[in-house]
N, C-alpha and C positions, 0 to 999 in steps of 0.2 A: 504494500500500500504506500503511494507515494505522500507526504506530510503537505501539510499547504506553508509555502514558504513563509508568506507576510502574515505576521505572528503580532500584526495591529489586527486584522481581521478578525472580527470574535467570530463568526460564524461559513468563512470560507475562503477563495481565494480565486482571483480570474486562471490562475495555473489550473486548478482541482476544474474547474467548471467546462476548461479545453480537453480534460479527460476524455470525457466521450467525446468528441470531436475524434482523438485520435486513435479509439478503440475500432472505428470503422475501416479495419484491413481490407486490405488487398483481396480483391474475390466475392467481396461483400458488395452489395447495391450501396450504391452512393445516393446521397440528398444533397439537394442544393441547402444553404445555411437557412432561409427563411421557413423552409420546411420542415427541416429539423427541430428548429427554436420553438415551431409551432406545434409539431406532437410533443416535442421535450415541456413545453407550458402545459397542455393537458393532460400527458401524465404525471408529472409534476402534482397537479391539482389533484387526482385521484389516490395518488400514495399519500397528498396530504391529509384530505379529508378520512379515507378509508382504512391507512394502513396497509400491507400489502404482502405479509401472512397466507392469503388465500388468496393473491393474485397470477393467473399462468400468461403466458404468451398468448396463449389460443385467445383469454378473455381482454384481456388486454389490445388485442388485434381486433377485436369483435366493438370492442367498446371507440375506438379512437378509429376504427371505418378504414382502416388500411391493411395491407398486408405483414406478415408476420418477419418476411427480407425486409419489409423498412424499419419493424422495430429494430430489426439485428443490423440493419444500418445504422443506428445510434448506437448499439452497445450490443457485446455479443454474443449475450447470453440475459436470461431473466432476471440473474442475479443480478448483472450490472447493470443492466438496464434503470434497476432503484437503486446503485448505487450513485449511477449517473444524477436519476431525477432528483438526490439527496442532494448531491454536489452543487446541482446549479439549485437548489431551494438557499442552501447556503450563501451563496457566492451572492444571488439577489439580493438574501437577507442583509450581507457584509454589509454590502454598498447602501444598503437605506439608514443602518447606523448608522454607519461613517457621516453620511451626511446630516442627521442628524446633530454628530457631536461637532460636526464642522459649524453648526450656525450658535453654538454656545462657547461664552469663552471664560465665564468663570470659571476655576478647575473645579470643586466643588461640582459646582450642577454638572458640569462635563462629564464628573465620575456616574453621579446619578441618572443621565439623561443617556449615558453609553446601556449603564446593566437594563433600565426602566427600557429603553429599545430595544436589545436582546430579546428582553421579557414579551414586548409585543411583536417580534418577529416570531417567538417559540411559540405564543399563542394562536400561530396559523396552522398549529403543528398539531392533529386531533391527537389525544390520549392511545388510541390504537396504533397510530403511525409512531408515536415515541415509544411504546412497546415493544413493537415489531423492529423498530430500532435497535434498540436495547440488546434484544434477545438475540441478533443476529450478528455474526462474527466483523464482519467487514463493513455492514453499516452502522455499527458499535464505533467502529476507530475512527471513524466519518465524525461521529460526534465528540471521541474523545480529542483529536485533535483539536475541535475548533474551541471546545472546555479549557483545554488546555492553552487555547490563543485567547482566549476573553480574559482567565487568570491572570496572563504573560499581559495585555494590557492595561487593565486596571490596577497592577503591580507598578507601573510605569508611570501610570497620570498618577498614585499615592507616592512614589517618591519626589515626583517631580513638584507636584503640590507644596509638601514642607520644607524642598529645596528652597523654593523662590518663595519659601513663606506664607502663601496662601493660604495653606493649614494650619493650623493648631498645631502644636506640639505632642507630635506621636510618634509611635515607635514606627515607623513607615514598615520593615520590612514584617513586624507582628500581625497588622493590619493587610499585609497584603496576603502572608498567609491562613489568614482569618479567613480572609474572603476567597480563597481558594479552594478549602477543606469545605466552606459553603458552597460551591460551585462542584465538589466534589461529590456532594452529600446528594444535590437535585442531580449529579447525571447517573448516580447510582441507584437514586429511586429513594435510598433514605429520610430523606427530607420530607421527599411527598407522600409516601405509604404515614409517615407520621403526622404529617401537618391537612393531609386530606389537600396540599394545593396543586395544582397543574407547573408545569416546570416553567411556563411565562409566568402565571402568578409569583411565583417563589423566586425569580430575575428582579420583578418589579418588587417585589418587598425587601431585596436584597438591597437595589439603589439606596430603599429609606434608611436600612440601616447603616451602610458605609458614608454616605452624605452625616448622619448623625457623628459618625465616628470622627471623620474630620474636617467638619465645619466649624469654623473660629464661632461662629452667631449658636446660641444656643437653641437647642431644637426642644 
């Protein structure tokens, strides 16, 4: 499994999302991009809502009204296929943070308006589709990676913050791994099998509390 390089992206990488672009070998039916982008968005939407546990080629082919050589034009097998439709759910997701944290420049709300976006990106994500996640090997590491890039960022805007003072005086790297072991907790399900939340809820409560942690203005 290749890693996603840009380790700002909490949730993907335009490298991970060219994946399937380059899974389509030699021998295999080709797509033009527009076509591709446009069954890769509709299956996309169906692994999201549904999860994709009981999903085949054959139904998958049935449902999206094409043939079963164009799915395997995008990816070359079932598996990959949602491993694909995972990647670019991601790589979308990245880019609507980012832009988000791009139009805030407190650091402060930056950290909270980064997890709180997270949170509403994961929220597109039904309960069955994070399951099916979960349970499965390769789109397991789909999700551990990008856990693992939200941690490495918000690690980042917490140092940076008490560097230049913005913060409050705190242990930056205690706090960053505070907020790590919490981000560990929601992708292992911990978190949520206790607290009864969904893994976007549990992003979005996590903002409130790292914003509390190091804001100079008391909360």
């Amino acid at each position: 499994m290749t890693s996603y390089p840009n380790s700002s992206s909490p949730v993907g990488s335009a490298v991970a999302a060219r994946t399937g672009r380059r899974a389509a070998g030699a021998g295999r039916k080709r797509l033009d991009d527009d076509r591709r982008d446009e069954l890769l968005g509709r299956l996309r939407a169906i692994v999201l809502a549904e999860g994709f546990a009981g999903l085949t080629v054959d139904t998958l082919a049935a449902r999206l009204q094409c043939s079963k050589s164009t799915l395997y034009a995008i990816s070359s097998n079932r598996h990959h296929l949602v491993a694909t439709a995972l990647k670019s759910f991601f790589h979308e997701a990245a880019e609507r943070v980012e832009k988000e944290v791009a139009e805030v420049t407190d650091p402060a709300q930056q950290i909270a308006t980064y997890l709180a976006a997270v949170g509403h990106q994961m929220r597109r994500m039904s309960v069955a589709c994070y399951e099916d996640m979960l349970d499965d090997d390769l789109t397991r590491e789909i999700y551990t990676v990008n856990s693992l890039a939200a941690t490495s960022r918000v690690r980042g805007m917490i140092h940076a913050g008490v560097e230049s003072g913005d913060f409050r005086t705190v242990h930056a790297e205690f706090v960053s791994q505070a907020v790590g072991l919490l981000i560990d907790g929601i992708h292992s399900r911990e978190l949520l099998v206790s607290t009864g939340l969904s893994s976007g809820d549990a992003f979005v409560e996590l903002s409130d509390l790292v914003l509390g942690a190091v804001s100079k203005t008391a909360r």
